[in-house]
C-alpha positions as CSV (number, residue, x, y, z in Angstrom):
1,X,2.0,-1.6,-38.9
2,X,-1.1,-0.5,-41.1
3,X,-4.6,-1.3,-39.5
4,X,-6.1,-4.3,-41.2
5,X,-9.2,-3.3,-43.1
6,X,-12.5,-4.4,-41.9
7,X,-15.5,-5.4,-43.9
8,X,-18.7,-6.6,-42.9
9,X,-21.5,-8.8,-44.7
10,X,-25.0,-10.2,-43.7
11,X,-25.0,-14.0,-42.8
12,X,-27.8,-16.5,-43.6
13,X,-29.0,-15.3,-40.3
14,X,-29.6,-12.3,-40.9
15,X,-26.5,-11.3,-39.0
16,X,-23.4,-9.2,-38.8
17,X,-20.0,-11.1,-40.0
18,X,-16.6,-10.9,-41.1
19,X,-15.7,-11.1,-44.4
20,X,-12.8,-13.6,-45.0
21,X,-11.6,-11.7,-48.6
22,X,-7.7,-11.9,-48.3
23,X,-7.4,-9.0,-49.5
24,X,-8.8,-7.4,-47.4
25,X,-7.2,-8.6,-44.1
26,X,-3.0,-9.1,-45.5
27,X,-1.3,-6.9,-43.2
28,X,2.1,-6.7,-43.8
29,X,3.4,-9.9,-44.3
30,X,1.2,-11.3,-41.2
31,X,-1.8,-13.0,-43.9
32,X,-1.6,-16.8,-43.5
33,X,-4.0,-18.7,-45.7
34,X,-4.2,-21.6,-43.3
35,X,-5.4,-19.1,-40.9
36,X,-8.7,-20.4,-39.8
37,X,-7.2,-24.1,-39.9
38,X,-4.1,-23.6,-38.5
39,X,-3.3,-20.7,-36.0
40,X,0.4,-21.8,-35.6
41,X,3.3,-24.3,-36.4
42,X,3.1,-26.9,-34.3
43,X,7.6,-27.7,-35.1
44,X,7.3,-23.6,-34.0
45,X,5.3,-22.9,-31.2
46,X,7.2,-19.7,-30.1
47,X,5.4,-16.5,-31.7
48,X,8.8,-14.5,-30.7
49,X,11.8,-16.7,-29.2
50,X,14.4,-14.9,-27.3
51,X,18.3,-14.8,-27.8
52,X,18.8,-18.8,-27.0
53,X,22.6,-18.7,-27.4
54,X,24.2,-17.7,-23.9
55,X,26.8,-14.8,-23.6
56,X,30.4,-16.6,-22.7
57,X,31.4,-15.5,-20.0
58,X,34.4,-12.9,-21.3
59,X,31.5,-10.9,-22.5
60,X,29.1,-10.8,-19.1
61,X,29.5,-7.4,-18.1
62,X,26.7,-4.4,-17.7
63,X,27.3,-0.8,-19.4
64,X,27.4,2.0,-16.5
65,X,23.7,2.9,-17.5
66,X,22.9,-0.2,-16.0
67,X,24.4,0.1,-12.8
68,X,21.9,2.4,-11.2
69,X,22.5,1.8,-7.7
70,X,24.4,0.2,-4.9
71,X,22.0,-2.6,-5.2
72,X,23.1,-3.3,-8.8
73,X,26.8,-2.7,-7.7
74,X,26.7,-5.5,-5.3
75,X,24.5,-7.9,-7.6
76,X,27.8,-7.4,-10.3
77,X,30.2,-8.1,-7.6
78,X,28.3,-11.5,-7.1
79,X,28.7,-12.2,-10.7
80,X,25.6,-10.9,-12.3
81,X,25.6,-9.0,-15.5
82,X,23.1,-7.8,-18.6
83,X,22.3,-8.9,-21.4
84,X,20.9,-5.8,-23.5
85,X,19.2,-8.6,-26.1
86,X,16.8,-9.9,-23.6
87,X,15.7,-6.5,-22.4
88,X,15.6,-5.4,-25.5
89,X,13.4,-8.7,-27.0
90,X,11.0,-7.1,-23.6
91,X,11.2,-4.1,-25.4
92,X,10.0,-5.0,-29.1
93,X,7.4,-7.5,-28.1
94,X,5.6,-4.5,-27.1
95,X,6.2,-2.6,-30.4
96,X,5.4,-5.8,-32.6
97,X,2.4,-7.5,-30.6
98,X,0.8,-5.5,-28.2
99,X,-1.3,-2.1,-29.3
100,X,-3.2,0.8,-26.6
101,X,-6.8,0.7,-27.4
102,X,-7.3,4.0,-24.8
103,X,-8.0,7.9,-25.7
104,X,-5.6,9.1,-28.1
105,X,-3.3,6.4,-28.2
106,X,-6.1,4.0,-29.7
107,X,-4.6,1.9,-32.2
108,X,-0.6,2.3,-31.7
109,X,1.8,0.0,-30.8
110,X,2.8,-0.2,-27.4
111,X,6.5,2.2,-27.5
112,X,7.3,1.8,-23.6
113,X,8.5,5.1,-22.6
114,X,12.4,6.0,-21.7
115,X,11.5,5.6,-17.9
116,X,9.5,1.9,-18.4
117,X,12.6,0.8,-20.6
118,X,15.6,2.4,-18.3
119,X,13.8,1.5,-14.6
120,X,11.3,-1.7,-14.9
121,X,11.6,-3.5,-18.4
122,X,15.2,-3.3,-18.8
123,X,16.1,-4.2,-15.9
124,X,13.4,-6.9,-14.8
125,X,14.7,-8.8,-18.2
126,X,18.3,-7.7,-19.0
127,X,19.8,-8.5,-15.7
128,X,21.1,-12.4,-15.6
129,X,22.8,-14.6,-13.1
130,X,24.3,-17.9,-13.1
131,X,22.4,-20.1,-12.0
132,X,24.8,-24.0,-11.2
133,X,21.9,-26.1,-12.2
134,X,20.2,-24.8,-14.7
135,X,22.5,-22.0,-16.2
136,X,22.6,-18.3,-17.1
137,X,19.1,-16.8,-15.7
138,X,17.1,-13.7,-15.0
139,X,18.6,-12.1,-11.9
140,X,15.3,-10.4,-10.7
141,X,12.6,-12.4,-9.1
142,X,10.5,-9.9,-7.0
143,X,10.0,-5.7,-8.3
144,X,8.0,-2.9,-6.7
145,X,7.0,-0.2,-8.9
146,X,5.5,2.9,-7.0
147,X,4.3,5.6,-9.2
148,X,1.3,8.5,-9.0
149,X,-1.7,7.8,-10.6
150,X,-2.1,8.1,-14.7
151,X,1.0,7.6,-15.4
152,X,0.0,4.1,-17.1
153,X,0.4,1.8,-13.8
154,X,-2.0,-0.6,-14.9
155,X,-1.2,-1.2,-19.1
156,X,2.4,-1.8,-18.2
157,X,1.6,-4.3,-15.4
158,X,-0.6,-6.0,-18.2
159,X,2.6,-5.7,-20.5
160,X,4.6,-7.9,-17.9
161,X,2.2,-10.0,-17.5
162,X,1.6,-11.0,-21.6
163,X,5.1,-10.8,-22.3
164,X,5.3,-13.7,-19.2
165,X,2.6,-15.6,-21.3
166,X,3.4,-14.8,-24.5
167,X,7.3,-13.5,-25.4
168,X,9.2,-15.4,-22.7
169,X,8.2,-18.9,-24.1
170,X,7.7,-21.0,-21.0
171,X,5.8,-24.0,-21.7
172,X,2.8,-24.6,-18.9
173,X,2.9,-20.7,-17.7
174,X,0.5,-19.4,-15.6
175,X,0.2,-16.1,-15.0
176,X,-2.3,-14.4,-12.6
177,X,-3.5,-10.8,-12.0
178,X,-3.9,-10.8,-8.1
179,X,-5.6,-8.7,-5.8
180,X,-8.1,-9.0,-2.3
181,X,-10.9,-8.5,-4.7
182,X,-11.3,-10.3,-8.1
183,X,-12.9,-6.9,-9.7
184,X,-9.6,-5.0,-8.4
185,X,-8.0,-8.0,-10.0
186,X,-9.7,-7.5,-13.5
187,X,-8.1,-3.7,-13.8
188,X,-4.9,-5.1,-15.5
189,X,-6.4,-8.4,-16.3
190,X,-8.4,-6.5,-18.9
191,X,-6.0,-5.0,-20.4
192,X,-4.0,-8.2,-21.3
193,X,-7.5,-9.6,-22.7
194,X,-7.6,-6.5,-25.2
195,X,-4.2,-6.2,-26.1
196,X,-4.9,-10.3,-27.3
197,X,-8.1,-8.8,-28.9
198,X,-6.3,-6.3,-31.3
199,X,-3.1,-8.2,-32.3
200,X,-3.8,-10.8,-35.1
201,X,-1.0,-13.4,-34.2
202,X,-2.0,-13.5,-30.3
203,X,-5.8,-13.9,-31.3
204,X,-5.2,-16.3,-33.4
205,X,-3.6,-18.4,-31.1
206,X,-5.1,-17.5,-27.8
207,X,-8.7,-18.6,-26.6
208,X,-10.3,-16.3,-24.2
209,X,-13.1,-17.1,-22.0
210,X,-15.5,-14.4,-22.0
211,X,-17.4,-15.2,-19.0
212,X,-13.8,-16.4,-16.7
213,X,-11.8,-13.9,-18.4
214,X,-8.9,-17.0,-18.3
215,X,-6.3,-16.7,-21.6
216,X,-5.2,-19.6,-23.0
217,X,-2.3,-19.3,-25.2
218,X,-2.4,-22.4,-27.1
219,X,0.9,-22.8,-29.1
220,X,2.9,-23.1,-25.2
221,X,-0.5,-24.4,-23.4
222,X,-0.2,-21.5,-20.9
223,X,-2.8,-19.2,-18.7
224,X,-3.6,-16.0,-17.5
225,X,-5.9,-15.4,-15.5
226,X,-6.9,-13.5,-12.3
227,X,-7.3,-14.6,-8.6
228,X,-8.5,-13.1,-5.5
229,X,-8.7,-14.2,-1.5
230,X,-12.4,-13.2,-1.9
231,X,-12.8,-16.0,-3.9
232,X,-11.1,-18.9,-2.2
233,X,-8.6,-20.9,-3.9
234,X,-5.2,-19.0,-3.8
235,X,-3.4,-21.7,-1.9
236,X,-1.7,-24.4,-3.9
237,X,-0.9,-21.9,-6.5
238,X,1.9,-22.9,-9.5
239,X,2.5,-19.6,-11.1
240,X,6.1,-18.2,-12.9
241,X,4.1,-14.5,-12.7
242,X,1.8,-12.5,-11.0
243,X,1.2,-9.2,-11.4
244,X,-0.4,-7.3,-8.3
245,X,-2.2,-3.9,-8.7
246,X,-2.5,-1.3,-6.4
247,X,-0.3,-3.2,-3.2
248,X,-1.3,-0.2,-1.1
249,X,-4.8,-1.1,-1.2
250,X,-4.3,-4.3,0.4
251,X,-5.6,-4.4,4.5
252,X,-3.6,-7.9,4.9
253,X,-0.7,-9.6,4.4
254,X,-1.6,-13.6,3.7
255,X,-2.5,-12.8,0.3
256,X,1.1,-11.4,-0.7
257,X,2.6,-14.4,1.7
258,X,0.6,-17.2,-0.1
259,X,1.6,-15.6,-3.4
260,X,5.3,-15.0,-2.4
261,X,6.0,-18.4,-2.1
262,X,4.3,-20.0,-5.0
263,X,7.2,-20.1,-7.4
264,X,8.7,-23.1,-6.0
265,X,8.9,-25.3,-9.2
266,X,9.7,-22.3,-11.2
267,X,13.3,-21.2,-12.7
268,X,12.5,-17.6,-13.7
269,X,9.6,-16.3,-11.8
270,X,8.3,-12.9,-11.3
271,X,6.3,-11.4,-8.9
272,X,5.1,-8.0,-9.9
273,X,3.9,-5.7,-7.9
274,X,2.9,-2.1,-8.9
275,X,1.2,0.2,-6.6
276,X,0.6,4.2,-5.5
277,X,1.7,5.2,-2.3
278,X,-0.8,4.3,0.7
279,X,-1.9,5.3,3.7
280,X,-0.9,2.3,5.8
281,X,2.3,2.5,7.5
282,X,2.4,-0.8,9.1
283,X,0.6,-2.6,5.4
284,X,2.5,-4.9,3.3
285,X,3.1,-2.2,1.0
286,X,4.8,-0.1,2.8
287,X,6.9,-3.0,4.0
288,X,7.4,-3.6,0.5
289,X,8.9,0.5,-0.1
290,X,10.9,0.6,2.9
291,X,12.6,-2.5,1.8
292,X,13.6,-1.7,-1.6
293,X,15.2,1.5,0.0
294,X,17.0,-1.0,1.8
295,X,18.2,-3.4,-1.1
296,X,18.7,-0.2,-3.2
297,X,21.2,1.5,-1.0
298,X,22.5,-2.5,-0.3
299,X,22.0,-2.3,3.5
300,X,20.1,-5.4,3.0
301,X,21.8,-7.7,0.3
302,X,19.3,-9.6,-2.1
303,X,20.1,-9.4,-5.4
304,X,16.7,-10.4,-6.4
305,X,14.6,-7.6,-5.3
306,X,14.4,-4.6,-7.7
307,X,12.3,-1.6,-7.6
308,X,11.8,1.8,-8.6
309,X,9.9,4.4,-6.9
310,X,9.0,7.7,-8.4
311,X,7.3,10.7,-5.7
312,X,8.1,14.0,-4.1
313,X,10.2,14.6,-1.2
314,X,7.4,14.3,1.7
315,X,8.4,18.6,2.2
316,X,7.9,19.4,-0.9
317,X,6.6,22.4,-2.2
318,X,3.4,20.8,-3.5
319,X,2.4,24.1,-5.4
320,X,5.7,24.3,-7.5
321,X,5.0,22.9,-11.4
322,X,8.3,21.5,-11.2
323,X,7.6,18.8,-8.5
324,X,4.7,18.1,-10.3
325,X,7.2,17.1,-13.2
326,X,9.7,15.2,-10.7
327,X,7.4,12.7,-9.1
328,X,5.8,11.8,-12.9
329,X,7.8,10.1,-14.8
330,X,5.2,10.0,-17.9
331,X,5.0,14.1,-17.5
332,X,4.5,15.1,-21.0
333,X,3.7,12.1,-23.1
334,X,0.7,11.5,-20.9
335,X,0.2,13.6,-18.3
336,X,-0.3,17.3,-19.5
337,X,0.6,20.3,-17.1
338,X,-2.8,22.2,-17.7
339,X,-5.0,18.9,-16.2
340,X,-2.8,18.7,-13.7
341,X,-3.1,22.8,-12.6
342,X,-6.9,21.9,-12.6
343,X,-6.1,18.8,-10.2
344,X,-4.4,21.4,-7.8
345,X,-6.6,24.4,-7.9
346,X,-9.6,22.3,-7.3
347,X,-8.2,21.3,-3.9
348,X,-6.7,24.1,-3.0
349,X,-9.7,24.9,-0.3
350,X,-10.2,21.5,0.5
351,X,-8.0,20.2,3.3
352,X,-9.2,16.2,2.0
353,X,-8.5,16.9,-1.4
354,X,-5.3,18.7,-0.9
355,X,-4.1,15.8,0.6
356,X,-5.6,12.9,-1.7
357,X,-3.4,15.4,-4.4
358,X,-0.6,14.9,-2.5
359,X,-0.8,11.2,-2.2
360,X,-2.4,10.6,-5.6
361,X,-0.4,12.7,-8.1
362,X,2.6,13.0,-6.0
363,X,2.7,9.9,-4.5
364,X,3.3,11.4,-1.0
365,X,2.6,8.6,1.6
366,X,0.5,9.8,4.2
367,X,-1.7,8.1,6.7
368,X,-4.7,8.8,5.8
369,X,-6.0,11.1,3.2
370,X,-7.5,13.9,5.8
371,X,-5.3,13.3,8.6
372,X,-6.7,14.3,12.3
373,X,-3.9,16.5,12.9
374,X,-0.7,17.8,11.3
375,X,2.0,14.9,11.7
376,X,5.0,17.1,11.7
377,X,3.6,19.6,14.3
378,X,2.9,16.0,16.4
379,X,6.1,15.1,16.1
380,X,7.1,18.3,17.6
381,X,5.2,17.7,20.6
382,X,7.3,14.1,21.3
383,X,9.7,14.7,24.4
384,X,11.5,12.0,26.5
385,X,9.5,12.1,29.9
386,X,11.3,10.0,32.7
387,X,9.1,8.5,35.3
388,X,10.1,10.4,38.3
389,X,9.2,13.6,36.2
390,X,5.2,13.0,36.9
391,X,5.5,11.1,40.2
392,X,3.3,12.2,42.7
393,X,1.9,14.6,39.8
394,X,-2.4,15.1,39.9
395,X,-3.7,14.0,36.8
396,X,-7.1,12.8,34.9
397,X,-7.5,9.7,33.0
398,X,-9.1,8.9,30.0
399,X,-10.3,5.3,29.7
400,X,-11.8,3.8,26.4
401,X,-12.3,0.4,27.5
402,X,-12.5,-2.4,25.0
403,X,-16.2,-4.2,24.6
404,X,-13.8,-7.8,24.3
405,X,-10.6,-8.3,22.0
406,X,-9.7,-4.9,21.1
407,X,-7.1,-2.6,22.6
408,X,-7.8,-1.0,25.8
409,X,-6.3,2.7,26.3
410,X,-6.0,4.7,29.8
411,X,-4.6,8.3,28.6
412,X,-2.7,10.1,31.8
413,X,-3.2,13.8,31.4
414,X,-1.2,16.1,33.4
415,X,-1.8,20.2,33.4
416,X,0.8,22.5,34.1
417,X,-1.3,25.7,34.6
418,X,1.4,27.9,34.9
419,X,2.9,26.8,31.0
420,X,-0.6,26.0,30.1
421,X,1.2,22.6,29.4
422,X,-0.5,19.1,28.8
423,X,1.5,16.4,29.1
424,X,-0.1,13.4,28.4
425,X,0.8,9.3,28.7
426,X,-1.1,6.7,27.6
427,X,-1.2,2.8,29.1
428,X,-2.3,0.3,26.6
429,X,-3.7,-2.8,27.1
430,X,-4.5,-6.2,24.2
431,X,-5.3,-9.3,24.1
432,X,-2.1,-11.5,23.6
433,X,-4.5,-14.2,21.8
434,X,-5.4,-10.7,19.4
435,X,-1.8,-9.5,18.9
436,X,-0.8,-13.1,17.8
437,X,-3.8,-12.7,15.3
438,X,-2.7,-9.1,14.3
439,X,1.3,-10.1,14.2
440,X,1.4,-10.0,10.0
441,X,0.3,-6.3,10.2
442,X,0.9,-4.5,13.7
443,X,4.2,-5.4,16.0
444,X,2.7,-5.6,19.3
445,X,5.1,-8.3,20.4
446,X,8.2,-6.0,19.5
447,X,5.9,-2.9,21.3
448,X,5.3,-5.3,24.7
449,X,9.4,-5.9,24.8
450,X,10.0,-2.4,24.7
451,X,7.2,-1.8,27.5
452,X,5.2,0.3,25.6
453,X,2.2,-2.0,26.1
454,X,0.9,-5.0,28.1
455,X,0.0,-8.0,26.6
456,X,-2.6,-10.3,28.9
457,X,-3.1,-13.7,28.8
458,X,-6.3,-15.2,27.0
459,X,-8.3,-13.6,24.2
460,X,-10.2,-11.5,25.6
461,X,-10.0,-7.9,27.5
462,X,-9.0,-8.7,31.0
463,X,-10.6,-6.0,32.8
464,X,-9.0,-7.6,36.2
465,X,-5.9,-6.9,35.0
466,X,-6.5,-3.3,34.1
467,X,-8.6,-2.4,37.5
468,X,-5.8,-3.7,39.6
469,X,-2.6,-1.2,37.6
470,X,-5.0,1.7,37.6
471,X,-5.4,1.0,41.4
472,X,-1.8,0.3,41.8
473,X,-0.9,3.7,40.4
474,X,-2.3,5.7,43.1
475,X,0.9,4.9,44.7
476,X,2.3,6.4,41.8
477,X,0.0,9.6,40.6
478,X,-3.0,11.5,42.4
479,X,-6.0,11.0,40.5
480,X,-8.0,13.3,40.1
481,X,-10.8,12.0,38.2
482,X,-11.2,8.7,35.8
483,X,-13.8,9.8,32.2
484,X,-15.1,7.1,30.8
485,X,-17.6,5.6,28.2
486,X,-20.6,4.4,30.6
487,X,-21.2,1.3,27.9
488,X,-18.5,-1.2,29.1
489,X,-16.7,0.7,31.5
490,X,-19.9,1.1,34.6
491,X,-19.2,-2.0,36.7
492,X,-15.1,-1.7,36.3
493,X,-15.4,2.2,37.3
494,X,-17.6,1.7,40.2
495,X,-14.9,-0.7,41.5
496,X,-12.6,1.8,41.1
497,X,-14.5,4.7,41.9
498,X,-15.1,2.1,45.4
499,X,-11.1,2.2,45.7
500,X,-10.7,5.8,45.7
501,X,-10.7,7.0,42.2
502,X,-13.4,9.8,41.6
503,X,-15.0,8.7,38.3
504,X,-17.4,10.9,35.7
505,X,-19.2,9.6,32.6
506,X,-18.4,11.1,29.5
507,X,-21.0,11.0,26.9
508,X,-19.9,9.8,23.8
509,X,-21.5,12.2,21.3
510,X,-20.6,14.3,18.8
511,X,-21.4,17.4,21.2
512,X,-19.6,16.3,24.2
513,X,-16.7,15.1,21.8
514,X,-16.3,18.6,19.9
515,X,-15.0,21.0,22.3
516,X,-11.9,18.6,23.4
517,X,-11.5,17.5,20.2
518,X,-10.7,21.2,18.8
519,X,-8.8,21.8,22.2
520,X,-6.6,18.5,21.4
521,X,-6.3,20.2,17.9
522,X,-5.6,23.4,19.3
523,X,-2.2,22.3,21.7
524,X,-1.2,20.3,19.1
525,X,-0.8,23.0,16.3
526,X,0.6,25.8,19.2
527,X,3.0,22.5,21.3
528,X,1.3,23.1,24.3
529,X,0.9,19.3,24.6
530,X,3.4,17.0,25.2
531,X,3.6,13.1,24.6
532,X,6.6,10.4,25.2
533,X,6.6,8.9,21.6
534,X,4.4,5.8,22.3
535,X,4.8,4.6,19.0
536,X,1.1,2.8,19.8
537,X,-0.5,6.4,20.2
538,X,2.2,7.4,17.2
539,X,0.3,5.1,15.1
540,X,-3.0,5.8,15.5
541,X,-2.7,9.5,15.4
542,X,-1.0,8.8,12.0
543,X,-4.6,7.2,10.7
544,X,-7.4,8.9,12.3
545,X,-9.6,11.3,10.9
546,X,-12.4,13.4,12.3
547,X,-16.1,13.1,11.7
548,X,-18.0,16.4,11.8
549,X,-21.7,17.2,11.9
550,X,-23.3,20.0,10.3
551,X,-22.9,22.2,13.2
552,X,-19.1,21.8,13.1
553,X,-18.8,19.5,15.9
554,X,-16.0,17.4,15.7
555,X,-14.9,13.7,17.3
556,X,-11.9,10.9,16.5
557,X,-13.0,8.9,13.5
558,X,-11.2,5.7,11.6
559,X,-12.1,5.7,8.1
560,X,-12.9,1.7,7.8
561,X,-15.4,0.5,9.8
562,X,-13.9,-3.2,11.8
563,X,-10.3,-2.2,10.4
564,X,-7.5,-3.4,12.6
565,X,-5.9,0.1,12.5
566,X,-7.9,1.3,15.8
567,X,-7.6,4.7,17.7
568,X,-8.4,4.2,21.3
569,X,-5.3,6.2,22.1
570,X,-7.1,9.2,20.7
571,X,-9.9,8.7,22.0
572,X,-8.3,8.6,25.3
573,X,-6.6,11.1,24.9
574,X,-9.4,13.4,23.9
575,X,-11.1,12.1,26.8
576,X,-8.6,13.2,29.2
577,X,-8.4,16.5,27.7
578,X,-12.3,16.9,28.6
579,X,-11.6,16.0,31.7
580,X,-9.1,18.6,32.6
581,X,-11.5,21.3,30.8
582,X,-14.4,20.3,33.0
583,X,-12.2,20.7,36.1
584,X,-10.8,24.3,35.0
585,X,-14.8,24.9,34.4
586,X,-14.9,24.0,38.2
587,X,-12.2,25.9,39.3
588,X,-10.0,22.7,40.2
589,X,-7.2,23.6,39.4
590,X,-5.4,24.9,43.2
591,X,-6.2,23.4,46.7
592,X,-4.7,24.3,49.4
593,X,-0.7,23.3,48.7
594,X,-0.5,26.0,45.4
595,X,-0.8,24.5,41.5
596,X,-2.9,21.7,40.4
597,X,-0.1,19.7,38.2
């Protein structure tokens, strides 16, 4: 359509306005002279009503393009089909109502892209089911979209969300733009407030609230708006959409709970989630990806879940321009291959930029965006260690000894001088008051049943507990030595130093941290350290960082300050590594009946 023509006069106020000239503002059939009197038909409240006569049923089918995975195979053998004239009303909305009003797409109608159409609009829309009570219906409820950045996350999750106000005619909608944060919230949310800005019909029947930011699209009485946890208020919710930016950013999973289950009274909801790939393993969002490789390859069965996910393979070669092309799907129309050889050459010597790249552009999950060590050379180092392989053993324990409700680790190190060998095997210790508080987003009940930690009673460290197995496993292991942090750990090591463990403080600076730290670093890379696969000490190594000082020294670091994600295993463990160094730098390491192992 042609731009409308603005003019501009001096009110009696000495002001700028509008001029009203007719003229001036037709635009292609669009001019109503009742416009400032009348924004709609009140006998025709829909802007753009959808296909209202039904398919019969001797037509329900879906073409083959439809049928994209086993997912879609199953939801047809359940008697699902599509209906090309709902996804394709999804489709022109855009075209006829909404416009870009970014870079060099200012101005132009919004023309979703082949992958937008063939993977999220399409599908969200054109797939139907019969519903017994109220009749044929959309089929998906609930999609995950996981793409890189820039490839126009945010504008189409505002698209969903104004064709839910708008285009699919539901009297009393209310839509919401959700996040933890209401100015993560806003991202899409302003979007859908500008697309209303530049389109003449949805302005003239919309009010906007400039200081709320709350739509109100008048001719169906709806809102849009956007809500947060931050702000309070999120429970009691009666939505038929939300749209959720940016999942991965999300350290909790009440929000996404509360918001799941507030479609209730609603026939066709959608819940909306788009996201890039994250660093949490254990989040919501990554809950959220693995399962949509579940539904998708129909080992779990719910019709109602749709997704699409576009990324490199996690080996990848990351330098190759045609990965680059793979894991975006809006390589060319938006994304342009010379910015995006800038993006990779500038973090080319930077081992925290290389991998933000990865996760950013490519959309490689990884646990954190400068990871402590190298995950696949960890891996490496996993072996199956049976218990009567370190009986009777020497060893050196690490102990990082939660203050009250955290986790408590004791890291067993073992030396094999001979293979310059470290095998090492952490005990951890919680709460169970603090793992029923952490059950949403860490699975320490399913890690107690499978005895890879103990859970004590109350809610708070029971240091009892832990000084009475540390004693009992001199039965079990000759202790060389306990290191430990001299801040909460004093009165429980004397006690245990007073039952025959040796006991040495070790200082918890940056100094005293950096030469295990690169030794820990150092046996991991070569696999001369070997762990049993406590998926606990798995974990945390997956998130944990280190913190450097300007003299290169180096110690365990989590990125978020008071995050739930801890790393006492790794500080343990590069506890007990410093303990096994200071006893080589005593020469500790053979008495009188041959190897210290």
């Amino acid at each position: 359509m042609a731009q409308a023509i603005k003019e501009y006069v001096t009110d009696s106020r000495g002001g700028r306005g509008r001029k009203r000239d007719p003229a001036l503002k037709k635009r292609d059939g669009t001019y109503r002279p009742t416009r400032g009197d009348a924004p709609w038909d009140p006998d025709d409240p829909i802007l753009f009503p959808k296909p209202q006569k039904p398919l019969p049923p001797s037509k329900r089918k879906a073409a083959r393009k439809w049928i994209q995975c086993e997912a879609d195979e199953y939801a047809v053998s359940q008697g699902c089909w599509f209906d090309e004239r709902f996804a394709q009303h999804a489709r022109e909305f855009g075209v006829k109502y909404l416009k870009h009003w970014e870079g060099r797409w200012h101005g132009q109608p919004f023309e979703l892209l082949d992958w937008q159409y063939d993977h999220v609009i399409g599908p969200l829309f054109g797939w139907m089911q019969e519903d017994p009570h109220v009749g044929p219906i959309r089929r998906i409820r609930r999609m995950y979209v996981e793409i890189p950045k820039k490839n126009g996350k945010s504008p189409l999750g505002a698209y969903v969300g104004s064709y839910m106000l708008v285009g699919d005619g539901e009297f009393g909608a209310k839509v919401f733009s959700a996040a933890t944060t209401l100015k993560q919230a806003g991202v899409v949310h302003d979007h859908a407030i500008r697309f209303v800005d530049a389109s003449l019909e949805l302005n003239a029947r919309s009010k906007i609230n400039r200081s709320s930011g709350v739509i109100h699209y008048k001719p169906t009485d709806s809102y849009y708006r956007t809500v947060a946890s931050e702000s309070g208020g999120v429970e009691g919710l009666n939505g038929n959409c939300c749209i959720i930016d940016e999942l991965h950013a999300w350290p909790r999973r009440d929000l996404w709970t509360t918001l799941r289950w507030m479609f209730a009274s609603r026939d066709q909801p959608i819940l909306f989630a788009i996201t890039t790939a994250g660093i949490d393993f254990n989040g919501v969002c990554r809950q959220q990806h693995d399962y949509w490789k579940a539904v998708k390859s129909n080992h779990i069965k719910d019709p109602g879940y749709y997704g699409y996910i576009a990324a490199a393979p996690a080996d990848a070669d990351v330098s190759d321009p045609n990965v680059w092309q793979e894991a975006n799907p809006s390589w060319g129309p938006i994304i342009r291959e010379s910015e995006f050889q800038e993006n990779y050459n500038e973090s080319l010597n930077n081992p925290q930029q290389l991998a933000a790249f990865c996760r950013y552009r490519l959309n490689i999950w990884s646990p954190t965006d400068c990871p402590g060590v190298d995950l696949q050379k960890w891996e490496l180092c996993g072996d199956t260690i049976e218990p009567e392989d370190l009986l009777g053993k020497r060893c050196t324990i690490g102990l990082d000894l939660a203050r009250t409700q955290d986790l408590t680790c004791a890291c067993y190190a073992f030396f094999d001088s001979e293979a310059d060998l470290i095998t090492i095997k952490p005990r951890f210790f919680l709460p169970e008051d603090r793992a029923k508080e952490l059950r949403e987003n860490v699975p320490f009940k399913e890690w107690e049943a499978n005895g890879w930690i103990t859970l004590t009673s109350g809610n708070v460290c029971d240091y009892g507990y832990i000084e009475k197995q540390l004693i009992d496993d001199l039965d079990e292991y000759q202790i060389d030595e306990i290191v430990y942090d001299q801040r909460f750990a004093e009165d429980v090591t004397q006690r245990l130093e007073n039952a025959g463990i040796p006991r040495r403080v070790f200082p918890q600076t940056m100094q005293h941290f950096s030469g295990p730290s690169e030794e820990f670093r150092r046996r991991v890379i070569g696999a001369k350290l070997r762990h049993d696969n406590n998926p606990i000490l798995n974990w945390q190594i997956g998130h944990f960082t280190w913190k450097e000082d300007a003299n290169k020294n180096k110690r365990p670091y989590k990125e978020r300050h008071g995050d739930w994600r801890t790393i006492d295993g790794v500080v343990a463990t590069v506890m007990a590594i410093g303990g096994i160094m200071h006893a080589k730098e005593e020469g500790r390491f053979y008495d009188g009946e041959g190897i210290y192992l």
